[in-house]
C-alpha positions in Angstrom: -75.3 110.3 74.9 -77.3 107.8 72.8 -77.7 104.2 73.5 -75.7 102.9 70.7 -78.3 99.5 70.5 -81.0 101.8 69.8 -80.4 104.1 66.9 -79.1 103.7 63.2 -75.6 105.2 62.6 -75.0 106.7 59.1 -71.7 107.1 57.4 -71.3 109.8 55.0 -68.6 111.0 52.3 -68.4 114.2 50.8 -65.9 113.6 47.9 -63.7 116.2 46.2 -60.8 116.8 44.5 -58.9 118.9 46.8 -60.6 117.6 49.9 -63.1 115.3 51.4 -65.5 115.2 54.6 -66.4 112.4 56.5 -68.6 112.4 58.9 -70.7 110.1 61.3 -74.3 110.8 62.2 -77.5 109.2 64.0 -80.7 108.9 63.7 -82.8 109.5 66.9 -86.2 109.5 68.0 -87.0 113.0 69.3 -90.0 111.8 71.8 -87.9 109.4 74.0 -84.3 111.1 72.9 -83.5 114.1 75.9 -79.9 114.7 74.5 -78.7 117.9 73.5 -79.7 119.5 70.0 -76.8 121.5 69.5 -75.5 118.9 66.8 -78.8 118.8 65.2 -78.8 118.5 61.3 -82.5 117.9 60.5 -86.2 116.8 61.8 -88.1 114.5 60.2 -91.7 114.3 61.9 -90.7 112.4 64.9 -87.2 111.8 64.3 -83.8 113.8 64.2 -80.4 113.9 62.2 -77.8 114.3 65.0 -74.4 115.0 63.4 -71.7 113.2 65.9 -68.2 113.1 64.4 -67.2 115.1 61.3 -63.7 115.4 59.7 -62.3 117.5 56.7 -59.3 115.4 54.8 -56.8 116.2 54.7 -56.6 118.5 57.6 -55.8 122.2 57.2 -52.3 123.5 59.1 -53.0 124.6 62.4 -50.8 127.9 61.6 -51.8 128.8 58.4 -55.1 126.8 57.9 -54.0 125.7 54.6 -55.0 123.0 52.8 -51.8 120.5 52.2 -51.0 120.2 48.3 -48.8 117.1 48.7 -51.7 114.5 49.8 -52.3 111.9 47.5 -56.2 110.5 46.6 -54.8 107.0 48.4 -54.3 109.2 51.7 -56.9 110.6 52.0 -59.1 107.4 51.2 -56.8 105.7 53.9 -57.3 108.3 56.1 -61.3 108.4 55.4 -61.2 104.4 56.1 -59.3 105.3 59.5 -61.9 107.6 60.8 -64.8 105.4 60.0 -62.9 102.7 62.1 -62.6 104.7 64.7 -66.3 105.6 65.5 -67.4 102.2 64.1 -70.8 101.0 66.3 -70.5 98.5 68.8 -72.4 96.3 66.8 -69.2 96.1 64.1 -70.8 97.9 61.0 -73.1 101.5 60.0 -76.7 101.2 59.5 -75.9 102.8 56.3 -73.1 104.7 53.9 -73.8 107.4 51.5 -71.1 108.7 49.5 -71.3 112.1 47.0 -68.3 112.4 45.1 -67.0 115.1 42.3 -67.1 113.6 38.6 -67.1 111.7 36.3 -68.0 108.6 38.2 -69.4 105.1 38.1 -72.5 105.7 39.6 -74.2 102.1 38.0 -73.8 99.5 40.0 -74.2 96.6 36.9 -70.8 98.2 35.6 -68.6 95.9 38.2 -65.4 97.3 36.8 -66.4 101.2 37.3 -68.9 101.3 40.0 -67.7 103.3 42.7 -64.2 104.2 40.6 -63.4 107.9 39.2 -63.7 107.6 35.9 -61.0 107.9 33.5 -62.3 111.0 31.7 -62.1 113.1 35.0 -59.8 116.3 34.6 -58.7 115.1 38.3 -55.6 113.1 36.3 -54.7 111.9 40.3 -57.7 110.5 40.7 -58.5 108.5 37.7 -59.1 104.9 38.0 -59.5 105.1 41.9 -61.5 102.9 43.8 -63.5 104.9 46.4 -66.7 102.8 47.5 -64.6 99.4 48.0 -62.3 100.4 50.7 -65.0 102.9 52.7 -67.4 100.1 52.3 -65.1 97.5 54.0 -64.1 100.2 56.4 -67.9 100.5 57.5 -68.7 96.8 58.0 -70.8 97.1 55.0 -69.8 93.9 53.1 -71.5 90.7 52.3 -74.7 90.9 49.8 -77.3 91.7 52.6 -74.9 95.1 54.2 -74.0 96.1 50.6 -77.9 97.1 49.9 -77.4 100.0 52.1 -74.9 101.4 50.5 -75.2 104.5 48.1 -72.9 105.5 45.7 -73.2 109.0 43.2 -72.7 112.5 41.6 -72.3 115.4 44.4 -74.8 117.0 42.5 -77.2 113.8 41.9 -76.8 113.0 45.7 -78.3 116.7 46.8 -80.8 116.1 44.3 -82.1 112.8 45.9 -82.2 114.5 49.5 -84.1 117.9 48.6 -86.5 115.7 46.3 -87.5 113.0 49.7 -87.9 115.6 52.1 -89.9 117.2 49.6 -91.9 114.1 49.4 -92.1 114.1 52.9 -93.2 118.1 53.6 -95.9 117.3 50.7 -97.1 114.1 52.5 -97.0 115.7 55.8 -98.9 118.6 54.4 -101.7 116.4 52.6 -102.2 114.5 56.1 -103.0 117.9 57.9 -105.2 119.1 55.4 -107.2 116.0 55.3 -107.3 116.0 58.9 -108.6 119.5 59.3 -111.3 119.7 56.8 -114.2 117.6 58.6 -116.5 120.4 58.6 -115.5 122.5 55.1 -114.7 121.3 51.4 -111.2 120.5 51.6 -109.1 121.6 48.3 -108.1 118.9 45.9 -104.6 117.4 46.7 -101.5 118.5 45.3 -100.0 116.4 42.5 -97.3 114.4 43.9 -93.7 115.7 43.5 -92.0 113.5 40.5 -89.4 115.9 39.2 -86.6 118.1 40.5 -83.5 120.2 39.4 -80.7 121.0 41.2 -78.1 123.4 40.5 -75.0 124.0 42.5 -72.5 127.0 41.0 -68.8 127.2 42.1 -65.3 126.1 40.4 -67.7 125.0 37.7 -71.5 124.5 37.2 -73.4 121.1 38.2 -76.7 119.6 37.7 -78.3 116.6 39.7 -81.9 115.9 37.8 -84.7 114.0 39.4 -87.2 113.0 37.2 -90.1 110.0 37.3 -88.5 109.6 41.3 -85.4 108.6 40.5 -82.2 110.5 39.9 -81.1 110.5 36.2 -78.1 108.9 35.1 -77.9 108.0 31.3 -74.2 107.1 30.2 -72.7 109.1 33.5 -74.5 112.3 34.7 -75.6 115.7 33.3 -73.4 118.1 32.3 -75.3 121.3 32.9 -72.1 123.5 32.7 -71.1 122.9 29.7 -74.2 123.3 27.5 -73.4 125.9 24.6 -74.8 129.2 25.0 -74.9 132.3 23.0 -73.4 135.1 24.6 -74.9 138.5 24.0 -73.5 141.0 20.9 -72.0 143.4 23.0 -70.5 140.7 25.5 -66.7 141.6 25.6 -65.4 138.5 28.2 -63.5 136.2 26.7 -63.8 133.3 28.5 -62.3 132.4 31.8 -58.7 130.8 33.2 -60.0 127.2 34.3 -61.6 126.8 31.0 -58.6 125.1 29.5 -59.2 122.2 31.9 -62.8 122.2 30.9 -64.7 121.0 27.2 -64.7 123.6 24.4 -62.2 125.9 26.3 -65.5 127.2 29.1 -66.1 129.2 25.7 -70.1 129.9 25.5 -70.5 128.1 27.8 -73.0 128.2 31.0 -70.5 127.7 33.3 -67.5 129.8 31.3 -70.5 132.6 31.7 -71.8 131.8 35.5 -69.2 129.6 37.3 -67.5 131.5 40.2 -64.6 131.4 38.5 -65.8 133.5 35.3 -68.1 135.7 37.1 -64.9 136.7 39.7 -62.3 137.4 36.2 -65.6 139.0 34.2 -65.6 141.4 37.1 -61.9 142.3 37.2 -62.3 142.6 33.5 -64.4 145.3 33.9 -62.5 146.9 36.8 -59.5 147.0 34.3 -62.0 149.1 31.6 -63.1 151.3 34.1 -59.3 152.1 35.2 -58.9 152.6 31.3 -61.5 155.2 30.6 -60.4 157.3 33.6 -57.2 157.1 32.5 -58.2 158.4 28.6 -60.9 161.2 29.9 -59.5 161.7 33.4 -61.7 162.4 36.6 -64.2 164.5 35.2 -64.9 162.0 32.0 -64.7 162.8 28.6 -66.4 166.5 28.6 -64.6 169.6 27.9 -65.3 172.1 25.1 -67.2 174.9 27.2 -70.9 173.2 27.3 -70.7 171.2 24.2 -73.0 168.6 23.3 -70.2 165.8 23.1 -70.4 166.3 26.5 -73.9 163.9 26.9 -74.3 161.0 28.8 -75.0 158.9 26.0 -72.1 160.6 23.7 -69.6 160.0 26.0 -70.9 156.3 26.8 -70.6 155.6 22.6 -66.7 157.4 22.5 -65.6 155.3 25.6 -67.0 152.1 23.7 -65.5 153.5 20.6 -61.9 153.6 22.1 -62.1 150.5 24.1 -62.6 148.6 20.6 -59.5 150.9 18.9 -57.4 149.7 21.6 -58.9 146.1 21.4 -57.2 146.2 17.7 
């Protein structure tokens, strides 16, 4: 085990709106560190991510594994605060606290009254107005001026963003050193332009976007919305938008995440399923043939009569 005077803890929250994770890890240097790697997250040149205590709130049922609906965003916060307490460091506080929560959030910390709050524009009608930074903060030992600067507070899309664009950094700076240092006897190749820019896209319930761009992660009045940017759907595109667009702006209609959330992609294939299951049932087994060898028995003519009667039967 680690000696806990040594090495900087980190607490981290992954906020959403069913569940979060909380979890404690530590920063270690790998060339005087002999403990086990089985809990290993990431290496960073000299220096590893040890994961030590994780938690998933609120906790599945043992029997059925299934998430408990009655849990409200107060318990779980307390319940966050308790864990955090629980593996606090000796010394009384984390080195740090990073917390990525769902959306919309007050991610600027010059707006007092909404940093660190759920916004009230979130879908989540539970969870608007609540406080999630102040009580994890206190819960870590991160308060007083000096302990608040290492606290970070954003999108679960902008906090990705930020990690995959500094290890980026770090691979291109790593990579720049070795090439410098092995080219004493050739022309070494110019250097890379530094990394200043970076998308992220995760795809799920919805569609989100975490921008980096001149370095720092981009914020304007709250944070992109990537899923709901109009798009045009193509003519022959028959999907009419999908169930968890009504919580959603304009309905998830042509929209990128009414086209390519998990959600829409899962219904646009049962949609099809169900006009397969159709045209069986109108041609039966053999398709739409028959007539002993006539030419209405083509590929291409049967393709245009199956479209033809799925739009009869659409009227």
């Amino acid at each position: 085990m680690v000696d806990n005077n040594n090495h900087t803890y980190l607490a981290a929250v992954e906020g959403g709106g069913t569940t979060f994770v909380v979890s404690v890890a530590c920063v270690v240097d790998s060339s005087n560190d002999e403990s086990s790697s089985n809990n290993n997250i990431l290496n960073l040149g000299s220096s590893r991510l040890l994961l030590l205590h994780t938690c998933e709130l609120p906790r599945r049922d043992e029997d059925t594994g299934e998430i408990p609906s009655n849990y409200t965003p107060e318990q779980i916060i307390k319940e966050a605060c308790s864990f955090f307490r629980q593996h606090l460091p000796p010394c009384g506080h984390y080195s740090a606290l990073g917390i990525a929560t769902f959306g919309p959030a007050g991610v600027d910390p010059k707006s007092k009254l909404q940093y660190g709050k759920i916004l009230s524009g979130s879908p989540k009608k539970q969870w608007r107005g609540v406080d999630i930074l102040s009580p994890i903060k206190e819960a870590c030992g991160l308060v007083g001026k000096a302990l608040e600067e290492r606290v970070a507070f954003d999108t679960d899309v902008n906090a990705p963003a930020v990690a995959e664009f500094r290890h980026r950094c770090f691979l291109q700076q790593v990579g720049l050193q070795s090439s410098r240092s092995s080219a004493a006897s050739a022309s070494s190749p110019p250097p890379s332009k530094p990394l200043t820019s970076l998308s992220y896209i995760t795809i799920g319930t919805g569609v989100g976007v975490g921008l980096i761009l001149n370095s720092q992660p981009v914020h304007g009045l709250l944070h992109p919305e990537g899923g709901h940017i109009c798009i045009q759907p193509l003519p022959d595109d028959k999907f009419t938008g999908y169930s968890w667009g009504t919580n959603s702006p304009y309905q998830g209609l042509g929209t990128v995440e009414g086209v390519a959330s998990s959600v829409a992609l899962t219904e646009r294939w049962i949609q099809m399923e169900q006009e397969r299951e159709m045209v069986k049932k109108l041609y039966g087994k053999g398709g739409g043939g028959g007539g002993g060898g006539s030419s209405s028995s083509s590929p291409s003519r049967r393709k245009r009569d199956e479209e033809q009667q799925l739009q009869s039967n659409a009227v």
